[in-house]
C-alpha positions as CSV (number, residue, x, y, z in Angstrom):
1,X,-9.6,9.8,38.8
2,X,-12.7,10.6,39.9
3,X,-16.6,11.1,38.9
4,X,-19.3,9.3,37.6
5,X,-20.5,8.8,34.0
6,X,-24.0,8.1,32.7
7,X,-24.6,6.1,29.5
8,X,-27.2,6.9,26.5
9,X,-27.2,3.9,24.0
10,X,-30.5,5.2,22.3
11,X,-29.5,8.4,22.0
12,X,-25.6,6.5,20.7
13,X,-28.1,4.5,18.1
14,X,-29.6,8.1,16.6
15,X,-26.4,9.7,16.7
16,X,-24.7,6.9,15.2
17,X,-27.3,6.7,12.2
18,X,-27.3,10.4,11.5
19,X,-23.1,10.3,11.2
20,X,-23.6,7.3,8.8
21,X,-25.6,8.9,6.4
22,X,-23.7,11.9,6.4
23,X,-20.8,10.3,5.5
24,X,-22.4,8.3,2.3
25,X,-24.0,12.0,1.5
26,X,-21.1,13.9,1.6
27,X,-18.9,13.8,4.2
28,X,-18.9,15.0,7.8
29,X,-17.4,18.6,7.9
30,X,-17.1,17.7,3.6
31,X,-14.6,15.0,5.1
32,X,-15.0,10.9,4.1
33,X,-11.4,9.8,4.2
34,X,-9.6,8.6,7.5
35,X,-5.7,8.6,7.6
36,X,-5.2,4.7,6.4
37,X,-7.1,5.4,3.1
38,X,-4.3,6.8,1.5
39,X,-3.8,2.9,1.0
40,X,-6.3,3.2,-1.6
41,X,-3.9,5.1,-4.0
42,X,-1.3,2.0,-4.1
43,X,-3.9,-0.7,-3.8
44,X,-4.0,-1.3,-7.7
45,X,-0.5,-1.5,-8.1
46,X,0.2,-4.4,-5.5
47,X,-1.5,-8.0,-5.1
48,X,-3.8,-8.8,-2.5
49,X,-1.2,-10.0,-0.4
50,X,0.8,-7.2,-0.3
51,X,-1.6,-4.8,0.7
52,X,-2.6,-7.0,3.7
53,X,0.7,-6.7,5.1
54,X,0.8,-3.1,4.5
55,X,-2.7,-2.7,6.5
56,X,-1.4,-5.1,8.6
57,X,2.1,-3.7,9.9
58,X,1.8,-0.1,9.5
59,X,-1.3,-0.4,11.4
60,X,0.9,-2.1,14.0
61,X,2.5,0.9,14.9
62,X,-0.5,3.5,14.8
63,X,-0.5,4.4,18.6
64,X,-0.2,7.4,20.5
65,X,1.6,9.1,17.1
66,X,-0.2,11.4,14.0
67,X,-2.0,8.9,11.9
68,X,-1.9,11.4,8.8
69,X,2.0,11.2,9.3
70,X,2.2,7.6,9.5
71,X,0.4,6.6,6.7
72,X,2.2,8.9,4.2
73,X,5.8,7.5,5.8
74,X,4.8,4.2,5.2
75,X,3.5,4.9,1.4
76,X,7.1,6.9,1.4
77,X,8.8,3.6,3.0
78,X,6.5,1.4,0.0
79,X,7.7,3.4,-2.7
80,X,11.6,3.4,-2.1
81,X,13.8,0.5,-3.8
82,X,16.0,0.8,-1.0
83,X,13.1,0.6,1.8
84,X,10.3,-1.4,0.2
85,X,11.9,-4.8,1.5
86,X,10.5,-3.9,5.0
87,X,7.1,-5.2,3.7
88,X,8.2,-8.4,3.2
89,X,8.3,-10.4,5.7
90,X,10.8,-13.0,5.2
91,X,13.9,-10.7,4.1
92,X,12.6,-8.5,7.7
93,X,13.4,-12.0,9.3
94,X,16.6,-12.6,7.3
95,X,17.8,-8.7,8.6
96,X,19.8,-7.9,11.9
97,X,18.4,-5.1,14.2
98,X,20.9,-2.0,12.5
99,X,19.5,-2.4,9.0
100,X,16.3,-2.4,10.1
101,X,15.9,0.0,12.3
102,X,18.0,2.4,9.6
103,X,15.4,1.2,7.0
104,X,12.5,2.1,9.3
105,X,14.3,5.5,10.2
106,X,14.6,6.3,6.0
107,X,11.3,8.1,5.9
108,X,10.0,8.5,9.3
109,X,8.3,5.1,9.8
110,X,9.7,4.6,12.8
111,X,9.2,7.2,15.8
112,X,9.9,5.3,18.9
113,X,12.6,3.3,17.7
114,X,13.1,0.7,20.0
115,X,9.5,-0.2,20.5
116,X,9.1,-0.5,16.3
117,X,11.9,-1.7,15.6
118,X,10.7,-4.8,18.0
119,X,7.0,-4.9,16.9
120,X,7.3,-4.5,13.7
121,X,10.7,-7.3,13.5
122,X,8.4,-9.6,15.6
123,X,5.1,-9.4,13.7
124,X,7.0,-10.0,10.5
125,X,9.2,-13.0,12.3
126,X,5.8,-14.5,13.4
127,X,4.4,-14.4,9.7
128,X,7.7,-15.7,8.2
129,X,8.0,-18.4,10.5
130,X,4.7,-19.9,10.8
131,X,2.6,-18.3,8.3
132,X,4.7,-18.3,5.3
133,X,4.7,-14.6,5.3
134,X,0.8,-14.4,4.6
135,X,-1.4,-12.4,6.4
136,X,-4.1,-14.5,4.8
137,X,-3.0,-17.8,5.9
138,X,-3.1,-16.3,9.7
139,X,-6.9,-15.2,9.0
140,X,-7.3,-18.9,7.6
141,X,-5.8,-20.9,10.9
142,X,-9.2,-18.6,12.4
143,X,-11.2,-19.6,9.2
144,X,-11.5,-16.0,9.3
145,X,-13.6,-15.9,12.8
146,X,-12.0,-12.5,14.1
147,X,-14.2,-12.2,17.3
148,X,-12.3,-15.8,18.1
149,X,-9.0,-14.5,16.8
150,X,-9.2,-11.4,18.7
151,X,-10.3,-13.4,21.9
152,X,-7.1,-15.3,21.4
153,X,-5.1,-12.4,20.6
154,X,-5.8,-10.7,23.7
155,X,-5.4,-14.0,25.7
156,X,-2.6,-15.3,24.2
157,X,-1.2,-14.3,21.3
158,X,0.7,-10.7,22.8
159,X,4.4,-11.7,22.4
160,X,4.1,-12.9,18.8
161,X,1.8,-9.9,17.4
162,X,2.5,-7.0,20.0
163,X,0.2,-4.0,19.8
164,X,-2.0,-5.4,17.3
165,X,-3.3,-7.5,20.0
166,X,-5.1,-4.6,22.1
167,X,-8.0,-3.9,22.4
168,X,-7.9,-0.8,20.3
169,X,-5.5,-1.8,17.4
170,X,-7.4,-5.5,16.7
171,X,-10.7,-4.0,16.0
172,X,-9.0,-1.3,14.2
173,X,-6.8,-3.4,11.9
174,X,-10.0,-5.7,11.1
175,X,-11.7,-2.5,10.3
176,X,-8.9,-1.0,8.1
177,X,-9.1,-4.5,6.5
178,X,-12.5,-5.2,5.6
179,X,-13.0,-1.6,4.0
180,X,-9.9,-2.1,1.6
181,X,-9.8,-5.9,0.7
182,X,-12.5,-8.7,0.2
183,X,-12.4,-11.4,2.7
184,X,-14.8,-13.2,4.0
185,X,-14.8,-12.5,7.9
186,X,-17.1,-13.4,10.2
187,X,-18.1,-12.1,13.4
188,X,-16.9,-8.3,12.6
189,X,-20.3,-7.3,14.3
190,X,-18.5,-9.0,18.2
191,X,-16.2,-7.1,18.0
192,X,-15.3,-3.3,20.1
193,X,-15.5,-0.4,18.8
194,X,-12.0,1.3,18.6
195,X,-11.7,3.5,21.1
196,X,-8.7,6.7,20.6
197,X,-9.1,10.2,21.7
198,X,-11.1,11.0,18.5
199,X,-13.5,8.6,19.7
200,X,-13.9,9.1,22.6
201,X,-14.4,12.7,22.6
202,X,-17.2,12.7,19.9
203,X,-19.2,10.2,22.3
204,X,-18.8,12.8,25.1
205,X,-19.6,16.1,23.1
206,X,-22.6,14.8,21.5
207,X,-24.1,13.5,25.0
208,X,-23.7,9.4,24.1
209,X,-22.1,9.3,28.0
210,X,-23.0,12.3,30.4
211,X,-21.5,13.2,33.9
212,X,-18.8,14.6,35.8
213,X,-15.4,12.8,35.7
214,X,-11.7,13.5,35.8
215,X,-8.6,11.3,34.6
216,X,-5.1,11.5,33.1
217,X,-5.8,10.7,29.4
218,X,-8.2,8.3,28.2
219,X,-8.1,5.8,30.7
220,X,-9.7,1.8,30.7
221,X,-12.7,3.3,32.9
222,X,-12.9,5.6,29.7
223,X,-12.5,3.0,27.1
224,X,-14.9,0.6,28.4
225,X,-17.6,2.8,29.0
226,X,-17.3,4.1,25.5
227,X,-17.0,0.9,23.8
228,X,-20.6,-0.2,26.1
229,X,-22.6,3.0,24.9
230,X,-22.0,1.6,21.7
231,X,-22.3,-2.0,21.9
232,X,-25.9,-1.3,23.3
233,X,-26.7,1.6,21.0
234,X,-26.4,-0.8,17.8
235,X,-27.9,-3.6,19.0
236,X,-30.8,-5.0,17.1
237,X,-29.5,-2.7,14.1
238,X,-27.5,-3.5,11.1
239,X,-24.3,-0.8,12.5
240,X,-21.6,-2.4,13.4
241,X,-19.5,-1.2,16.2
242,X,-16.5,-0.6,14.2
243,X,-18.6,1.2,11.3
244,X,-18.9,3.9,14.2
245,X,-14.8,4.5,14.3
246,X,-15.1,6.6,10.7
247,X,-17.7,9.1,11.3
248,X,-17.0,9.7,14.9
249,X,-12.8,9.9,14.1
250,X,-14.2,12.8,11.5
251,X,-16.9,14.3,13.9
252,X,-14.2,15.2,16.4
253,X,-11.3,15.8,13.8
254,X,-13.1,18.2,12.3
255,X,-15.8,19.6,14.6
256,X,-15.4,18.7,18.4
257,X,-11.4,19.4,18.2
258,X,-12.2,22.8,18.1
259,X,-14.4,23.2,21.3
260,X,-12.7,25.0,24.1
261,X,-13.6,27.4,26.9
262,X,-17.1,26.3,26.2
263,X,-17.5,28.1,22.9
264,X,-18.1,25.6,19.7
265,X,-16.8,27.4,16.7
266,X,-18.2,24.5,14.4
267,X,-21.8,23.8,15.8
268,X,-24.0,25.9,13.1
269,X,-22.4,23.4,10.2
270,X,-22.5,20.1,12.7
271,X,-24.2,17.5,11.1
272,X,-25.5,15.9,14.8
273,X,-25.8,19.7,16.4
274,X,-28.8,19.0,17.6
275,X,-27.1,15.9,20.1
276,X,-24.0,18.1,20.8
277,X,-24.3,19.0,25.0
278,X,-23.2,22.0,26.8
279,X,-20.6,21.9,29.4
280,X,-16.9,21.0,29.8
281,X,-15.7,18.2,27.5
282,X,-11.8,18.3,27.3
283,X,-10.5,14.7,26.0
284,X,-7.0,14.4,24.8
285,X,-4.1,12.1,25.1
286,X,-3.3,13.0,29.0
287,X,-6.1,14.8,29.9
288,X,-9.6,14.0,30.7
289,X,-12.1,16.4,32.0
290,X,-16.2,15.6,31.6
291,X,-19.2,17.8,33.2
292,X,-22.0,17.5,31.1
């Protein structure tokens, strides 16, 4: 690790603006939809409560894996008479370790076994136990205060909901959430942006941070910076921090996912072209290298 990174919040607040209203227009790269939408085609057929706790686990396990992939396994998992229990979190509790890690197995819903077998057996055991299987009645204990709830979460809160209690996932869950389902949260506007390769890469290419720094992956140097270009970019505006996750995810999806060798295959049709900097900007999952 090495280097030093500059941060631009104005130029994060025009950026930031520009993505938004390209993505009410007509996409970014004709793109609106991120990977936990696909919710969306269900969400009529199941009660409120059920589609929290879809959001809720599958969400649980959406680290370091292909988000497209997981979503569609856990639709998969939904649909299945012999799976669909896995949503419920009572008969989760009720189930020993072999039928559900084979349930979670069925359809791919499971990649790293051991770890989701164990977060997703203990988020469900936590809900069952003191919540009466309600992701509703959890929001409620927090009268729906997430920037307390996720202060909590991180503080103490880590052995009964792992993974969702990060820094990344919390802010990402409540995001997921508040798109799909009506509840009345408060505090949304405390709370991080999300910060995942995507992310972080479309704050580099478009010159939101500048500099010359090297790392192994996206690293907590990485993640903080990124998550304070932001924070100061919006403020005074009515952009949340976690509105920023959508159009960014697509930006770099779609557009700064193709940059390499310092050529940019998708600048002409970039909808924030005239932000995006020259230089080396190389950000993936264990590999980090900035000089811009």
């Amino acid at each position: 690790m090495k280097g030093k990174l500059e941060l631009h919040p104005k130029r994060a607040r025009k950026v930031g603006s520009t993505l938004l209203e390209e993505v009410k227009k007509g996409g970014i790269f004709g793109h609106r939809e991120l990977p936990d939408d696909m919710v969306k085609s269900i969400a009529d057929e199941v009660d409120t409560e059920t589609l929290l706790l879809i959001v809720t686990l599958t969400t649980s396990l959406d680290y370091m894996r292909n988000a497209n992939e997981l979503w569609e396994n856990s639709l998969k998992t939904l649909k299945d008479d012999e799976t669909k229990w896995l949503f419920d979190p009572h008969k989760v509790a009720e189930k020993g370790d072999d039928e559900l890690l084979k349930a979670l197995s069925k359809h791919g819903l499971a990649k790293k076994k051991k770890r989701d077998l164990l977060i997703w057996k203990t988020i469900s055991k936590t809900l069952s136990e003191k919540y009466s299987g309600s992701v509703k009645k959890l929001f409620e204990e927090y009268e729906f205060k997430v920037d307390r709830m996720f202060t909590d979460f991180l503080k103490n809160r880590k052995g009964e909901f792992p993974s969702l209690s990060g820094t990344k996932l919390f802010p990402h869950w409540i995001r997921s959430l508040k798109e799909k389902v009506v509840l009345p949260f408060k505090g949304v506007e405390n709370l991080p942006i999300p910060v995942d390769v995507h992310v972080a890469r479309a704050t580099f290419t478009t010159g939101c941070i500048t500099g010359k720094y090297k790392s192994k992956g996206v690293n907590e140097t990485i993640k903080k910076k990124v998550i304070e270009v932001w924070r100061k970019g919006l403020e005074g505006t009515e952009i949340l921090p976690v509105d920023m996750f959508r159009p960014l995810w697509l930006l770099s999806k779609y557009g700064c996912h193709y940059r390499q060798d310092g050529k940019r295959p998708k600048l002409k049709e970039c909808p924030v072209k005239n932000y995006c900097v020259s230089g080396k900007v190389i950000v993936t999952s264990n590999r980090v290298e900035i000089e811009t």
